[in-house]
C-alpha positions in Angstrom: -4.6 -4.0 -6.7 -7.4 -5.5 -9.0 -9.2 -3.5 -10.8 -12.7 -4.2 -9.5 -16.2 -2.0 -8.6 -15.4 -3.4 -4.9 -12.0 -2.8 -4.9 -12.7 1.1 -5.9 -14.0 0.9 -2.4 -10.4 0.4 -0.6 -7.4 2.8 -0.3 -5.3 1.8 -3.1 -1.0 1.6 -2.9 1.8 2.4 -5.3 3.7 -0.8 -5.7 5.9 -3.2 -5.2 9.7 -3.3 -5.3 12.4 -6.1 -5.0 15.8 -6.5 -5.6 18.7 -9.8 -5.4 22.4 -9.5 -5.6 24.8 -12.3 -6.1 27.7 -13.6 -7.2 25.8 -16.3 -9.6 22.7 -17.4 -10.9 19.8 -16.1 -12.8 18.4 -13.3 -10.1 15.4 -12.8 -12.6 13.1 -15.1 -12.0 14.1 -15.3 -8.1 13.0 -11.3 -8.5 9.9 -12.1 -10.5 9.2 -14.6 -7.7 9.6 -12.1 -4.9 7.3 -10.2 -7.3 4.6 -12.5 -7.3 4.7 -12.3 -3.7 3.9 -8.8 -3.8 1.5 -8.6 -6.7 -1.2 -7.4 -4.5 0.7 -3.8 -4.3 0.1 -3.3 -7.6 -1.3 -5.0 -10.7 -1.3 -2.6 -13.5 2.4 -3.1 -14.9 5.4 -5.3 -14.0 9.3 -5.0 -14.8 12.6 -6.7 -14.5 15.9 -5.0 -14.7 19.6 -7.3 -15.0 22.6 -5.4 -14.7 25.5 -7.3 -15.9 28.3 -5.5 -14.7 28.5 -2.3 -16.9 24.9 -2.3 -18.4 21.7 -3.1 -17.8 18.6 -5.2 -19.7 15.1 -5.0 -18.9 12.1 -6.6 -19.6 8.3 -4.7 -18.8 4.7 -6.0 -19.5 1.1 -4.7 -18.7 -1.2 -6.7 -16.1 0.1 -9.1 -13.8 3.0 -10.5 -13.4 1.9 -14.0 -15.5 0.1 -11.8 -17.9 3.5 -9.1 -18.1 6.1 -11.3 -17.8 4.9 -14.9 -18.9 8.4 -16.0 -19.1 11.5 -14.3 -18.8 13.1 -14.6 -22.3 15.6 -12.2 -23.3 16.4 -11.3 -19.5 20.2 -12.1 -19.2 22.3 -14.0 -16.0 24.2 -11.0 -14.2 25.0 -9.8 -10.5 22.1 -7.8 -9.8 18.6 -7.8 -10.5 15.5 -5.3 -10.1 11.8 -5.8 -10.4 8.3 -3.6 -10.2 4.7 -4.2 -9.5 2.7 -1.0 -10.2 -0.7 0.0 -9.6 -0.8 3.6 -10.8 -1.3 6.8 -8.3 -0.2 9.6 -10.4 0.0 9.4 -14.9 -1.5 6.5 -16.8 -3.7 3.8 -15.2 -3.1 1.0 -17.6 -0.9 -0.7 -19.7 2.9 0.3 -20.2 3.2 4.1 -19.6 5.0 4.8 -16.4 5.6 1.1 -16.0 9.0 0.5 -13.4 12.0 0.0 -13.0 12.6 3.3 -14.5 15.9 2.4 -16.9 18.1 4.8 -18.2 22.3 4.9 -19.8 24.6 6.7 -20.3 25.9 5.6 -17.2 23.3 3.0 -16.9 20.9 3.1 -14.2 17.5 1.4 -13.3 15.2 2.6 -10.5 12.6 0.9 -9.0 10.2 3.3 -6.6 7.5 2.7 -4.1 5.6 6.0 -2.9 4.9 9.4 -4.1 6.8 12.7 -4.0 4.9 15.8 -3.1 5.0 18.7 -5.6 8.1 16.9 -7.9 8.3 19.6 -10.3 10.0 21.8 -7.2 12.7 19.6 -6.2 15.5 21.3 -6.6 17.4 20.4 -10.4 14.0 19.5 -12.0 13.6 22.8 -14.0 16.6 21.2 -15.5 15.6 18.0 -16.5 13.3 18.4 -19.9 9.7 17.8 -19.3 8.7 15.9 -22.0 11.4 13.3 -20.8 9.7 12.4 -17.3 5.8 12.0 -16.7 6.2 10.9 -13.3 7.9 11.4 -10.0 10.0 8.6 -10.5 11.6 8.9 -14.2 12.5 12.6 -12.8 14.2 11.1 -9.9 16.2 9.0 -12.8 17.1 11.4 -14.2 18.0 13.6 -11.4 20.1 11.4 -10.3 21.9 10.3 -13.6 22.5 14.7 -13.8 24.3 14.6 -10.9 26.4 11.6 -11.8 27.1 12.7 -15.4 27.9 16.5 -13.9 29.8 15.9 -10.8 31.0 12.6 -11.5 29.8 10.8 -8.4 29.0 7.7 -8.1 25.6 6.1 -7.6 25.4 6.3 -3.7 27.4 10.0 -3.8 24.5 11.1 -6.2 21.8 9.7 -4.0 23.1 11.5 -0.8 23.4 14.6 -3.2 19.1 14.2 -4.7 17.8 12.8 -2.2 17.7 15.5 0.6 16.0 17.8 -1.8 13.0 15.6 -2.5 9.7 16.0 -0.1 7.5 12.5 0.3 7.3 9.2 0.6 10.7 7.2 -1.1 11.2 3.5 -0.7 13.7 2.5 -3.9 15.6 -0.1 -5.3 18.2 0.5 -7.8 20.9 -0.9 -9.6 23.7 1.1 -11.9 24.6 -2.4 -13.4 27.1 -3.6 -11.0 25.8 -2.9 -7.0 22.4 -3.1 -5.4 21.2 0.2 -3.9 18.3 0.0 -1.2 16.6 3.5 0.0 14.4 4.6 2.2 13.1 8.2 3.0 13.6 10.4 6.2 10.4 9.6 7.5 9.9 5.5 6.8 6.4 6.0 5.2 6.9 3.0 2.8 8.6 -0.6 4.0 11.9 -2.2 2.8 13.5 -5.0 4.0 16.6 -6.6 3.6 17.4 -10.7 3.4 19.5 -13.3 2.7 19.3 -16.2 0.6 22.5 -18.6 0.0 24.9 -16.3 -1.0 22.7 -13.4 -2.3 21.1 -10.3 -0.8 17.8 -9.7 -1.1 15.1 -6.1 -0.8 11.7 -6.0 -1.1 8.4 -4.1 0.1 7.6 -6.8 2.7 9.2 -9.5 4.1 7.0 -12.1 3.0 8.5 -11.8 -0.7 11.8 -12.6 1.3 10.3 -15.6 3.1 8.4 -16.7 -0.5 11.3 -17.9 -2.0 13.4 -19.4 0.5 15.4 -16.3 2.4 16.0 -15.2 5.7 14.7 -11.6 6.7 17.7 -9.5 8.0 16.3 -6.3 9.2 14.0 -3.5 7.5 16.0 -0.7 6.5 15.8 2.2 8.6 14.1 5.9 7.8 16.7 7.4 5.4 18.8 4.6 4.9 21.1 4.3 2.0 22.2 0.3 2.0 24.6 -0.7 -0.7 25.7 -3.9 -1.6 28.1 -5.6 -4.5 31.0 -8.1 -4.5 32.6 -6.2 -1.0 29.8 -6.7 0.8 27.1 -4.0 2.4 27.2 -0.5 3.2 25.0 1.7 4.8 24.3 5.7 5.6 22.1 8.2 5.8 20.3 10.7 4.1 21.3 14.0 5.9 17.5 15.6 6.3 17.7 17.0 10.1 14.8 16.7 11.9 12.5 14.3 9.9 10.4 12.7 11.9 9.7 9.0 11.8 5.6 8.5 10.1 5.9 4.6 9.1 2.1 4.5 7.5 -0.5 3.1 9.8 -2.3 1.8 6.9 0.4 -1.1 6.1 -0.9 -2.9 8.9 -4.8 -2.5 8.2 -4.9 -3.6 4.9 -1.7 -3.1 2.6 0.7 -5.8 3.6 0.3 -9.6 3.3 -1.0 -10.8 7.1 2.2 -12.8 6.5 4.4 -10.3 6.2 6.0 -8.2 9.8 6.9 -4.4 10.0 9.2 -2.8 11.9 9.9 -6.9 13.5 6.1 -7.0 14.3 3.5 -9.6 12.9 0.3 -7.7 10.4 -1.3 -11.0 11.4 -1.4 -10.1 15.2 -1.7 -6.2 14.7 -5.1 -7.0 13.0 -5.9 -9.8 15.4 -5.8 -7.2 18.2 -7.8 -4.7 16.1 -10.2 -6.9 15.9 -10.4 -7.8 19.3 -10.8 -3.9 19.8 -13.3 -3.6 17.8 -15.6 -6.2 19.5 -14.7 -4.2 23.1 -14.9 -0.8 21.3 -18.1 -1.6 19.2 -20.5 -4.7 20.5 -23.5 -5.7 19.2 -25.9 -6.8 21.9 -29.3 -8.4 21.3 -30.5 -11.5 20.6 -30.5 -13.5 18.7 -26.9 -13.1 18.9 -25.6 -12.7 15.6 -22.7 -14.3 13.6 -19.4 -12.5 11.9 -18.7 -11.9 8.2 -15.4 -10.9 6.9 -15.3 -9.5 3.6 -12.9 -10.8 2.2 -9.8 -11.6 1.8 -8.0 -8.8 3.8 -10.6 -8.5 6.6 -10.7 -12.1 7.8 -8.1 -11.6 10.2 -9.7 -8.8 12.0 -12.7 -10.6 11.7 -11.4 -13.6 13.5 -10.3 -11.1 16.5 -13.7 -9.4 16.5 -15.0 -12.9 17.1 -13.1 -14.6 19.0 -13.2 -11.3 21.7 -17.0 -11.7 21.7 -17.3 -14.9 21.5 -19.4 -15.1 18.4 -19.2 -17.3 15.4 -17.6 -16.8 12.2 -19.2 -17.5 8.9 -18.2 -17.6 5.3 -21.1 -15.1 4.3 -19.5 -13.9 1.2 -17.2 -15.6 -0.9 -14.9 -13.9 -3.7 -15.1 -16.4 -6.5 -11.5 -15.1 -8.1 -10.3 -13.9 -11.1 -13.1 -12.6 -13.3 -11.2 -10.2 -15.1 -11.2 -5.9 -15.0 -15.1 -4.6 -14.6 -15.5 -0.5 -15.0 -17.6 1.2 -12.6 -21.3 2.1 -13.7 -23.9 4.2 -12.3 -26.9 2.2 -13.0 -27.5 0.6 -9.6 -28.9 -2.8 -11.7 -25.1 -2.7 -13.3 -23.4 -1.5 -10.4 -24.9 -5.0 -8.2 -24.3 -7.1 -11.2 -20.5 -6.0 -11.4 -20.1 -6.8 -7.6 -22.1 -10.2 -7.9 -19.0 -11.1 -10.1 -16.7 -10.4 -7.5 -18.2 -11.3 -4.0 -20.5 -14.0 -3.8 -23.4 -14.0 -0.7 -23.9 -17.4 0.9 -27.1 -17.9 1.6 -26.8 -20.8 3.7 -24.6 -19.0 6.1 -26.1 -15.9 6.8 -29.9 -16.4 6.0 -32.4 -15.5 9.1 -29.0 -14.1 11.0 -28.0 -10.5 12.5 -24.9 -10.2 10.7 -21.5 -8.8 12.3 -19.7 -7.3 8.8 -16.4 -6.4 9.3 -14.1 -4.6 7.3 -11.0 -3.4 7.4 -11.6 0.0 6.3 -14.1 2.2 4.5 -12.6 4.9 1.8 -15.2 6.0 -0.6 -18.2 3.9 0.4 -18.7 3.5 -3.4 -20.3 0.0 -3.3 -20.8 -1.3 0.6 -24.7 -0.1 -0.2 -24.7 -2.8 -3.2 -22.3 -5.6 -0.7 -25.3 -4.9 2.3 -28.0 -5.4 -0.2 -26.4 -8.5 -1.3 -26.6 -9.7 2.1 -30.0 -8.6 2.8 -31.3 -10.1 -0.1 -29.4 -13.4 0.7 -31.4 -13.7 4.0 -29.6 -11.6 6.6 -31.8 -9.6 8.8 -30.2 -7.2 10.1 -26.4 -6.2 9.1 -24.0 -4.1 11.2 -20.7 -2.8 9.8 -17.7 -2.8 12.3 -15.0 -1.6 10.6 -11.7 -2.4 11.7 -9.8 1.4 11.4 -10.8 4.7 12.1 -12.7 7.0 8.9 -10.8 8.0 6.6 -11.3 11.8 6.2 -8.2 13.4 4.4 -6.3 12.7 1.0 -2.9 11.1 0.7 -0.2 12.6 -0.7 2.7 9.9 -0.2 1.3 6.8 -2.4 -1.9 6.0 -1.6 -5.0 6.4 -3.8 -8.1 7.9 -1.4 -9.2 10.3 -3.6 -10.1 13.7 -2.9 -11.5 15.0 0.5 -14.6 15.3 -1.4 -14.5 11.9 -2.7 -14.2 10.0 0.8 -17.6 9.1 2.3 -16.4 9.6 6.0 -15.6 13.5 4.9 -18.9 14.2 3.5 -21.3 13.0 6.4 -21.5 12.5 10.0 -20.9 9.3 11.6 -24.8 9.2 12.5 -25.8 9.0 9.0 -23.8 6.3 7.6 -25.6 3.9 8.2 -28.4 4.9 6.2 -26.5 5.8 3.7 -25.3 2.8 3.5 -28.3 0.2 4.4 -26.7 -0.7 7.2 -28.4 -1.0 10.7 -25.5 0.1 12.4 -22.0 1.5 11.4 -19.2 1.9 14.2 -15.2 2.4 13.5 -11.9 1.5 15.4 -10.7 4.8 17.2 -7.1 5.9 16.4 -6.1 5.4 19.8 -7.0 1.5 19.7 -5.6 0.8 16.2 -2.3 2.8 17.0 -2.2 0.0 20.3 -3.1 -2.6 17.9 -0.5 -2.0 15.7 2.3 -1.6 18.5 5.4 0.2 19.0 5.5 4.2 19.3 2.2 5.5 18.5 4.0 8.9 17.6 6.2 6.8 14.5 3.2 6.5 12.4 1.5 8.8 9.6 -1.9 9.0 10.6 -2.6 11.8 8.1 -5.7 10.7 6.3 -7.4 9.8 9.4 -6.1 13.2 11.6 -5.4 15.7 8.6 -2.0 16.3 10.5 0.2 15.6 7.6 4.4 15.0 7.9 5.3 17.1 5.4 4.4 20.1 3.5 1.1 19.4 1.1 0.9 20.7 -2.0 -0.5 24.2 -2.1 -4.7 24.3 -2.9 -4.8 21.1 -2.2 -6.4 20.6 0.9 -10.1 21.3 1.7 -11.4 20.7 5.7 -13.8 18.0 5.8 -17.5 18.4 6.1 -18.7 15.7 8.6 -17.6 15.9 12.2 -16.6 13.0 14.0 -18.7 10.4 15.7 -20.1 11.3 18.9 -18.3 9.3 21.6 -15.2 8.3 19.8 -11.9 8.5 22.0 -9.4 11.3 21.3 -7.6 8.9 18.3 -10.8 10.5 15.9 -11.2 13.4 16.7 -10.1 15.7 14.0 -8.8 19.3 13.8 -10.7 21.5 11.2 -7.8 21.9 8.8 -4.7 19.8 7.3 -1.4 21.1 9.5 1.6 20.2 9.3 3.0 17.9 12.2 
């Protein structure tokens, strides 16, 4: 994710991974391809791994993936390949520290990881593994895994199946020991993986639009603790033996994280937010005339947008524009600096909104850092009135398996009731999606998803202390989907 006032607004995921195997050609640059398919999971770092049979090379830059890895110089031919896009949930923020794949020798090993364990430092071996080698969840899965090989002398897929049931949290990896293609997913699905075909390689990544990028056929998406090999005899797969572990695909892949291109679980994003947005124009009308017009804000909320409108038969307008790239801007207090910062990166057309009751939609509200500064903008560009519909419910709890949301403390939906959002944020109205009505939206069963930031009903054990109820209650007259309980439990 950019690193933008605006973008503070939205929840915020780990990464990116991808991975080709094949018998020929330079699976580099089709892995920094599939990585500029997925550079809007992370923009911080970016990293290439080439294993050529019994060791491995690998290349990592800070920024984007043009800025990180202009070319690919030095970045050997080989059988397998491995790539990272990072934005940073846990250690360093910028530049090169905790940048992916993770690659260590001595037997080689590189590790690409997508999600967030939950207390790391008690998974079990890690009082073994020296601190000051590992600063984040990922190196010490590295190097818990390279322990096990080195000590019991398993392979890679032997050690997996002998870490991996000891870790708690959200685990979507690709890895390579030089030779084979490993793809992972944890117990519980929370991150994506899917597996494709192109020619004669293999191909993982974090969405299936990386696959579809460059040329491949999607396969399948790995299942909840799935353990696919593949190398010169073809695939393998099996599972991680964690009893019990109940499916909670995150809801939140649909409502904002994955490209509208992209499916889940063999369903389209595109028609999941579609249908959102349709429920959100039954769920939350605005009546009155003159009857107003729609505004996305963009990019990731034009789809749900174009369901909200199309339901209630309104028009769409381009009412704010997002010029592009305009470069990193740091978040300031000074209101003056704090509009000046978001001129640069959304735009108000006057032309299309002034004299209108605008419809704003959005596909979800996290902090509420700058939507006072994007309704001003509007207001000031000729809007007269302006009534946020946002496409999900409120968010109300942290995450704890890769996505940035901040504290309960730091998440606007927490802090105040429903009935006072919109003056806290300029607005003349402010209504959400209910759980219920997204969970239809997005399809399949409603009990397979993690809905833990929005219910507080987490998975998994949290991490002790860190869990505080909620101050606001929820919105008078939302269906059961919102409704929360007064503290985190454990489902």
């Amino acid at each position: 994710m950019t690193g933008s006032l605006y973008d503070a607004d939205k929840p915020r995921e780990a990464c990116g991974v991808a991975g080709v195997w094949g018998p020929s050609g330079h699976h580099a640059a089709l892995v920094r391809e599939m990585l500029v398919a997925l550079q809007h999971r992370g923009q911080e770092s970016v990293g290439i791994a080439v294993g050529t049979g019994g060791a491995l090379v690998a290349r990592h830059g800070a920024g984007t993936v043009a800025q990180g890895l202009p070319d690919l110089d030095g970045l050997p031919h080989g059988p397998v390949a491995v790539g990272h896009v990072r934005y940073a949930t846990h250690g360093a923020r910028d530049g090169l520290a905790g940048a992916q794949p993770v690659v260590l020798d001595r037997p080689p090993l590189a590790l690409a990881h997508n999600g967030t364990l939950v207390d790391p430092h008690t998974a079990p071996g890690a009082e073994a593994i020296d601190p000051t080698r590992w600063a984040t969840d990922s190196e010490l899965m590295a190097h818990l895994l390279l322990a096990r090989r080195n000590a019991a002398g398993d392979d890679t897929s032997a050690a997996l199946h002998a870490v991996l049931p000891g870790l708690t949290g959200a685990y979507a990896l690709v890895l390579s020991d030089g030779a084979q293609l490993y793809g992972v997913r944890d117990p519980h699905g929370f991150r994506p993986l899917a597996l494709g075909r192109r020619g004669d390689a293999w191909l993982l990544a974090s969405e299936t639009a990386a696959i579809t990028t460059v040329g491949g056929e999607v396969v399948r998406e790995l299942e909840p603790g799935e353990v696919l090999t593949i190398g010169p005899h073809g695939t393998a797969s099996s599972r991680v033996p964690v009893p019990d572990a109940k499916t909670a695909a995150c809801l939140f892949e649909y409502v904002y994280f994955a490209r509208a291109d992209s499916a889940l679980a063999g369903r389209s994003v595109y028609q999941a937010r579609y249908r959102a947005g349709q429920a959100l124009a039954d769920y939350a009308p605005v009546t009155g005339s003159p009857r107003p017009v729609v505004v996305a804000t963009p990019e990731t909320a034009r789809v749900a947008a174009d369901g909200y409108a199309e339901r209630a038969g309104l028009r769409v307008v381009q009412g704010l524009l997002r010029p592009g790239a305009v470069g990193r801007s740091f978040i300031a207090g000074d209101p003056a600096a704090r509009e000046t910062i978001v001129r640069r990166k959304l735009a108000p057309v006057a032309a299309a909104v002034a004299g209108q009751r605008v419809v704003l939609v959005d596909d979800s509200l996290v902090r509420g850092t700058t939507m006072r500064t994007v309704t001003g903008l509007l207001r000031k560009a000729g809007a007269v009135e302006v009534h946020l519909r946002v496409a999900s419910p409120p968010y109300r709890w942290p995450c704890f398996y890769g996505i940035d949301t901040g504290r309960s403390e730091e998440l606007l939906a927490a802090q105040l009731p429903i009935t006072e959002l919109a003056g806290q944020l300029g607005c003349d109205s402010v209504a959400f999606l209910s759980l219920d009505r997204l969970l239809e939206a997005a399809g399949g069963d409603p009990s397979g998803y993690c809905t833990a930031c929005l219910t507080g009903r987490y998975p998994t054990a949290t991490p002790a202390g860190a869990l505080a109820a909620p101050a606001a209650r929820p919105q008078p007259g939302t269906r059961s989907g919102t409704a929360l309980a007064s503290r985190g439990t454990v489902e």
